[in-house]
N, C-alpha and C positions, 0 to 999 in steps of 0.2 A: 250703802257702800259706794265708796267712788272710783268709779269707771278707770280700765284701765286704756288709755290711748296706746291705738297699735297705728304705726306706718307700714305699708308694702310695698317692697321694691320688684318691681319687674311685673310686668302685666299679661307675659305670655300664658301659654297654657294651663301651669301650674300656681301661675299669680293669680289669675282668674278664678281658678279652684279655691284658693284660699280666700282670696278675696270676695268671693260672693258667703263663704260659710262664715268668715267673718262677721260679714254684715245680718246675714239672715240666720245666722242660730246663736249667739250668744250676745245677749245682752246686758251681759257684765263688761262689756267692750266696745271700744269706739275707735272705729276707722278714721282719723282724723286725718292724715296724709297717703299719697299714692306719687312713687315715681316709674318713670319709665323712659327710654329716650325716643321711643316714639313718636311722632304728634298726636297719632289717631288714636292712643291709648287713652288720652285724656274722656275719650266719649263712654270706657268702660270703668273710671272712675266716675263719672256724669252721669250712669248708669243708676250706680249703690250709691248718689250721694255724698261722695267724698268730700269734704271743700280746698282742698288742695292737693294737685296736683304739680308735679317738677321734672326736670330730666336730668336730676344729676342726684346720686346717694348725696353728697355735701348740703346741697339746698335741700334734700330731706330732713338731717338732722338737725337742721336749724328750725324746723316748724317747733312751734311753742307745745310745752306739754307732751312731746311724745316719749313713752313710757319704755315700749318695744318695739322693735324690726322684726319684720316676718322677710327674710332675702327668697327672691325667687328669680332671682338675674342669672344670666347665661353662668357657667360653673367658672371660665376664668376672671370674674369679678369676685368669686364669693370671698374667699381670705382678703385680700382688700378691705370690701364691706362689710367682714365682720372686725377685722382692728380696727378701722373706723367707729363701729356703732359701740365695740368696746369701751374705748378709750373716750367717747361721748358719755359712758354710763348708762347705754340701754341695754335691755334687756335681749336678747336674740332669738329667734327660730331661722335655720339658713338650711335651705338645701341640701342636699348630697350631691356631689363630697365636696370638703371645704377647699380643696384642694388639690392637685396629681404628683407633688412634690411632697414629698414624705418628711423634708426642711423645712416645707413652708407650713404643712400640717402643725408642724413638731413648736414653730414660732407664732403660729396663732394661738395656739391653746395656752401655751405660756403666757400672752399680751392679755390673752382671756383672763384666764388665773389671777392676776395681776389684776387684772383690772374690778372685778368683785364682782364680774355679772353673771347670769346664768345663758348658758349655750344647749341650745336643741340641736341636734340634726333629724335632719326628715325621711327620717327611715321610713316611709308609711306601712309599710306591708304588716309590719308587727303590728300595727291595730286594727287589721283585718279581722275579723268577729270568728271568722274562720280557722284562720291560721293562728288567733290568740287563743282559741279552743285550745289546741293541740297545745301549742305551750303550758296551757293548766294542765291537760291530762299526764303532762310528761313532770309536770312539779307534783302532783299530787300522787304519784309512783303507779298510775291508771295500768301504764305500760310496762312496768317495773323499769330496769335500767335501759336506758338506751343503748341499743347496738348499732343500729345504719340509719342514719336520717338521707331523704331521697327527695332531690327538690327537680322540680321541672318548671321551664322559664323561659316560654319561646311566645317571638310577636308576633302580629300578624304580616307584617311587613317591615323592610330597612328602612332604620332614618335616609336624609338625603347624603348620600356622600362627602358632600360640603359638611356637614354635621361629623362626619363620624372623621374624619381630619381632624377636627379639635376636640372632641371628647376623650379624649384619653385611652380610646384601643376601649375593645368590647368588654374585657373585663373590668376595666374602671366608670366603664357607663352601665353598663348592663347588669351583669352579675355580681356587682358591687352587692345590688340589693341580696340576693342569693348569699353571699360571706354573711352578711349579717343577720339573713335567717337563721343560717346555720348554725352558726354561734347560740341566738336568741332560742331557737326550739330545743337545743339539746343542752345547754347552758353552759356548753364548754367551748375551752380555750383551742385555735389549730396552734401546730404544730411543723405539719408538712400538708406541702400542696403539690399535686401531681398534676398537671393543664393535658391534653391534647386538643388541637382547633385545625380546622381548614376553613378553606374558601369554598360553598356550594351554593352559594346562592346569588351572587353578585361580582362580575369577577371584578369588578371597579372597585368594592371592598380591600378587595385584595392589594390594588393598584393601588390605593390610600395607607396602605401597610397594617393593614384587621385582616380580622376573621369574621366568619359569619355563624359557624360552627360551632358546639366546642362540649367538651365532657371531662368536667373538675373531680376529682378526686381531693378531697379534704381529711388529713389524717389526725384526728386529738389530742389532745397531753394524754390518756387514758387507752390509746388506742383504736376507740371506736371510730365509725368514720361518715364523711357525710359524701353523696353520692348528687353531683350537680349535672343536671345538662341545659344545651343553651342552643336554641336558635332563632336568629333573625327573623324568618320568616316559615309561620303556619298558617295552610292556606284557608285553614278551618275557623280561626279568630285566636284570640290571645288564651295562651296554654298556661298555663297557672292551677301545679298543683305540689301537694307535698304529702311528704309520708314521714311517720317517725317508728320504728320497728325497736321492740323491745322483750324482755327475756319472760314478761307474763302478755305480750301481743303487740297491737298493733292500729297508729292512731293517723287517719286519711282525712285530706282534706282536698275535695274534687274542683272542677272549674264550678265558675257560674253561669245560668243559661237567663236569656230574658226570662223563659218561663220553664218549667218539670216536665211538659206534656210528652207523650209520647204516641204518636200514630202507629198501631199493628194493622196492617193489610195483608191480604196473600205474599204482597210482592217483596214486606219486608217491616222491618221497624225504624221509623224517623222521629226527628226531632228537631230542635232549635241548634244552632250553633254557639259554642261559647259568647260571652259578651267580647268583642270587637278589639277592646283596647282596653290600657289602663284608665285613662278616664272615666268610664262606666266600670268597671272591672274592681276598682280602688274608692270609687266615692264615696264609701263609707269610710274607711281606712283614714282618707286625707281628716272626711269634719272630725274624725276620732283623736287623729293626733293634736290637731289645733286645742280639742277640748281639753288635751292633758298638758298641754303646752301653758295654756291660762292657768288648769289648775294650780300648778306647781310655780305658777308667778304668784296668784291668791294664799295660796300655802305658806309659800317660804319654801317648798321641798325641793328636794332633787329632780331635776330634768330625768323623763323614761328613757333617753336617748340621748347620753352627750357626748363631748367632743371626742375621750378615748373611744367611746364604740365606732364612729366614724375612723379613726386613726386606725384601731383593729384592721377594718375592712378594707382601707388603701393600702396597706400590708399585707395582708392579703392578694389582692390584685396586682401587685408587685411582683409578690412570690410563684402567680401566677403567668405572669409575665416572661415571667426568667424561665421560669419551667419550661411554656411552650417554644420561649428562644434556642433553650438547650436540650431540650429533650431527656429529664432528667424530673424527678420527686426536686422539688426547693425546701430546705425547712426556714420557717420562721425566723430566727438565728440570724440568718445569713443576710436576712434583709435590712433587720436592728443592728448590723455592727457599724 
């Protein structure tokens, strides 16, 4: 079978991720190109082998043979580089979110459309081994119907300040992922979003105009509801857990520890602290999404994860937006008129 050439754009933290799973677990695939605007990125293309390197998405799509773009460039490039890679005729995997403009969402996915390619966004969390558990149990009727799905999502520390200026406010960087579990674990559509957030953790957050805080209320087409919290900084390591609560029980999915052990002394019972970050925390998640990223270019099928579910979750974060400006439930509705 022949190989299909992927390029990757952006070689920071999450480039790097992809980029090395790339190279070292699938080889049905070939990293033929890598861009970055960096210079010193070139040495982690130099790394894996790459043989071309560039700094500009344009002089990317011009490398011969390339099949797909995996985007992992800062979030105000992404809609850009993916009409770009569209309208070139490759294939896409891009980051979350495509976008913070609900227009320009609305204008990529149509250029998509249009253009006949297929579009991934990188939800990782849903290939988590863990959190995809629970999604079967809650399809397989394990829990019977769903009543309260309950997610928890806090990091170990704030990005830098300068970061969080251009991301799009904490619920379009952060909790973005959180919309989209919620949706993905209970299989339904929101309706209304209720936000509260503060500032406790950094008052320069605040100064930047975020939060650092915050506890979502998500209400269904059916009523049931999902139950979000969110903070910047846990001093214990990255919090990552979820609950789905249903009318025959009840299906938990805890954090993860380097290791299980547990010490009993007189003085008490100890243990490891969660894994640190996303990075260790998601590394199976990211090579899982890649995998199905390929498959479904080998297939012909459908993308696990495309453009409208991304569009869902910045409506989402919209309506949560408005909510916490106004202090007020936002439904859905009011955000699509």
């Amino acid at each position: 079978m022949k190989k299909i050439n992927v390029a990757v754009a952006g070689l920071g933290r999450i480039g790097k991720i992809h980029l090395k799973n790339l190279c070292r677990n699938f080889p049905e695939i070939k990293v033929v190109a890598t861009m970055d605007v960096f210079d010193e990125s070139k040495a982690i293309a130099d790394e894996f082998n790459v043989p071309v390197f560039v700094k500009t998405f344009d002089e990317l799509l011009t490398v011969d043979g390339v099949d797909a773009v995996v985007i992992c460039s800062p979030t105000d490039t992404h809609a850009d580089y993916v009409v770009k890679a569209a309208r070139a005729g490759k294939q896409i995997f891009c980051e979350k979110p495509l976008d913070l403009s609900l227009d320009r969402v609305n204008e990529v996915l149509e250029i998509v459309k249009k253009s006949g390619v297929k579009l991934m966004l990188g939800f990782n969390r849903r290939f988590d081994p863990e959190f995809k558990r629970i999604r079967q149990l809650v399809v397989s009727g394990a829990i019977g119907e769903v009543r309260i799905v309950k997610i928890t999502s806090r990091d170990p520390g704030p990005p830098p300040v300068s970061y969080i200026k251009v991301s799009g406010g904490m619920f379009l960087d952060m909790t973005i992922h959180d919309f989209d579990m919620a949706r993905y674990i209970s299989g339904k559509q929101v309706k209304e979003v209720f936000a509260k957030g503060t500032v406790m953790v950094d008052p320069e957050i605040g100064k930047a105009g975020d939060i650092d805080t915050a506890v979502i209320t998500l209400t269904f087409e059916d009523d049931t509801m999902a139950i979000i919290d969110n903070c910047r900084e846990a001093v214990y390591g990255y919090d990552q857990r979820l609950e789905a609560f249903g009318s025959k029980g009840m299906a938990q999915a805890e954090n993860e520890f380097p290791n299980n052990h547990k010490l009993y002394t007189k003085d008490g019972v100890s243990g490891d602290l969660p894994l640190y970050f996303f990075l260790e925390r998601y590394n199976a998640s990211y090579n899982a999404e890649i995998r199905e990223f390929i498959n479904a270019l080998i297939s012909g099928g459908d993308m696990p994860v495309d453009g409208n579910d991304g569009l869902h979750s910045i409506v989402i974060g919209l309506a949560a937006k408005k909510s916490l400006a106004e202090g007020r439930p936002v439904l859905i509705k009011e955000i699509l008129k």
